[in-house]
C-alpha positions in Angstrom: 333.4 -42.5 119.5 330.9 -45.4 119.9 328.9 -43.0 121.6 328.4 -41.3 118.9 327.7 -44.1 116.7 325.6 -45.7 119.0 323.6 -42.0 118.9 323.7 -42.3 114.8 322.2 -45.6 115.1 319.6 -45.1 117.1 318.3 -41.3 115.0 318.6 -43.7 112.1 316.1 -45.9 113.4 313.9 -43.3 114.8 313.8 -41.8 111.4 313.1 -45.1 109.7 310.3 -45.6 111.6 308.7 -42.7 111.2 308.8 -42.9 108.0 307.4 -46.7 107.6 304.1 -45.2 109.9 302.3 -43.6 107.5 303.0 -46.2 104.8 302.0 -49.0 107.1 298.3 -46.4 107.8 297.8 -46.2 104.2 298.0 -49.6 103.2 294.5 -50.3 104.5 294.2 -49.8 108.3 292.9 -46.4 108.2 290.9 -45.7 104.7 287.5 -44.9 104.3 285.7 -44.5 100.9 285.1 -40.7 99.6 284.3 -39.1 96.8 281.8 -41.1 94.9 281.8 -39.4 91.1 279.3 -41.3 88.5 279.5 -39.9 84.9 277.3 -39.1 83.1 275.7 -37.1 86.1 272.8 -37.6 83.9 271.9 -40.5 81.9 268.9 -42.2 79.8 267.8 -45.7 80.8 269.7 -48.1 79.7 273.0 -45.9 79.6 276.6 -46.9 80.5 277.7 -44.9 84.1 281.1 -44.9 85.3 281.5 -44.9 89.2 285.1 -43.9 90.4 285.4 -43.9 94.6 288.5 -42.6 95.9 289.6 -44.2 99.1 288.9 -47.6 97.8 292.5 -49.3 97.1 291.2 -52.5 97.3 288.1 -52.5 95.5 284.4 -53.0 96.3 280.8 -52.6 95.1 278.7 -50.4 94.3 274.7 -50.5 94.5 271.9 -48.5 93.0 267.9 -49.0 92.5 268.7 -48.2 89.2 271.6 -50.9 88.8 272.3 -54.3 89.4 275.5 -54.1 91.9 278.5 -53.5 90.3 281.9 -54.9 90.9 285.0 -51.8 91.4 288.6 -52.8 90.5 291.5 -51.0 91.6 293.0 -48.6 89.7 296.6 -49.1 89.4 298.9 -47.5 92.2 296.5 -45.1 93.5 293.8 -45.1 96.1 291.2 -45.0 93.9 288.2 -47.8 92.0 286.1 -47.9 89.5 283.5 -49.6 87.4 281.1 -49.4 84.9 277.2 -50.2 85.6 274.4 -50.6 83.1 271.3 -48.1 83.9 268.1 -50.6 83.9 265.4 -49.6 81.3 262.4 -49.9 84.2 265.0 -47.5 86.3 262.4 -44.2 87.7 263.0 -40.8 85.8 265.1 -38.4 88.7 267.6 -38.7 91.2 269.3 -41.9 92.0 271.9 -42.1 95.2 274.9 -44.8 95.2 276.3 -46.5 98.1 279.8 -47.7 98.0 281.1 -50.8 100.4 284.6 -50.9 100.5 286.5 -53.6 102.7 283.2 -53.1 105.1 282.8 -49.2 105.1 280.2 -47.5 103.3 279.2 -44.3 101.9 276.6 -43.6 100.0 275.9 -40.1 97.7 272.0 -39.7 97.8 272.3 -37.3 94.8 274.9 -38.8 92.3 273.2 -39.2 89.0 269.7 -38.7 87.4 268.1 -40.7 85.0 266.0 -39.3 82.0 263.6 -40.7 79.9 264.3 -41.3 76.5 261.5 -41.8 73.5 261.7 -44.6 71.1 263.0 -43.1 68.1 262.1 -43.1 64.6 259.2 -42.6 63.5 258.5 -39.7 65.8 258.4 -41.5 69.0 255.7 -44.2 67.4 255.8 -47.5 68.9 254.1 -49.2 66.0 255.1 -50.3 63.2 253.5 -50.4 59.9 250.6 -48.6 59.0 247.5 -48.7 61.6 243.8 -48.8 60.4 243.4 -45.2 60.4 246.4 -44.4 58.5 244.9 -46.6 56.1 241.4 -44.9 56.4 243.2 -41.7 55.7 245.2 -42.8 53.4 242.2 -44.5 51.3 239.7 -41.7 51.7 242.5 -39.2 49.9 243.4 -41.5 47.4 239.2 -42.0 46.7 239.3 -37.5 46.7 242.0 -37.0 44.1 240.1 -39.5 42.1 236.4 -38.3 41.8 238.5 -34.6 41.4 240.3 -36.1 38.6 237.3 -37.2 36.7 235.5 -34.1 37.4 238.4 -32.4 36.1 238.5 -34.5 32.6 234.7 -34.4 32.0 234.5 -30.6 32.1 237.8 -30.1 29.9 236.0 -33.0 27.6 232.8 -30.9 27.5 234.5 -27.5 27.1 236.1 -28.8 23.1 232.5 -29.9 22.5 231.5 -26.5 22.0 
């Protein structure tokens, strides 16, 4: 009989084991960042991106030369972090890559978002404000038009009950 025990004991602990393994891989001697996911995928300067890297548990940063680098938190019980980075307003119109460092492993996606320009909006993209001289000029010159029109306009209907 202690045999057997002896034989129960020892699958037990075999079967323990095996099962602590892959929890003892996962908590941070085997993982590699993967997946890097920005959204928007396309964004106007001076945007908001989220970056979410799975394989990251413990958090990193990520870096852009279209963002200053950006801190990435863990997200709770899962393998995954993200963080939020602020598009500059200098950043070049196209195709921006981000690389991830997570506990000293990298990855980088060469293609993850692009970066459009915007106009200034308002008044139709203008960048002044106010009017300029030659609104003025035009503006003035009308104005002078409508007012020689005018008087022509009343001295012929004054001639015209003269008659």
């Amino acid at each position: 009989m202690s045999t057997h025990r002896a034989l129960a004991v020892s699958a037990a602990a075999v079967a323990a084991l095996g099962l602590a393994a892959p929890a003892a891989e996962a908590d941070g001697m085997n993982i590699n960042p993967s997946n890097i996911v920005a959204l928007p995928s396309v964004i106007a300067r001076g945007g908001q991106l989220t970056i979410t890297v799975d394989g990251c548990p413990g958090g990193g940063t990520a870096t852009s030369d279209a963002f200053r680098s950006t801190p990435l938190t863990p997200v709770r019980t899962t393998q995954t972090a993200k963080g939020t980075a602020t598009v500059n307003r200098n950043a070049r119109n196209g195709s921006h890559s981000i690389t991830v460092n997570c506990n000293g492993k990298t990855l980088t996606n060469p293609a993850a978002f692009t970066v459009i320009g915007g106009v200034q909006g308002g008044l139709g993209g203008g960048s002044s404000s106010g009017a300029t001289p030659t609104d003025m000029a035009i503006g003035g010159g009308l104005v002078a038009a409508a007012v020689v029109a005018g008087g022509f306009f009343w001295l012929r209907r004054r001639s015209e009950r003269r008659i």
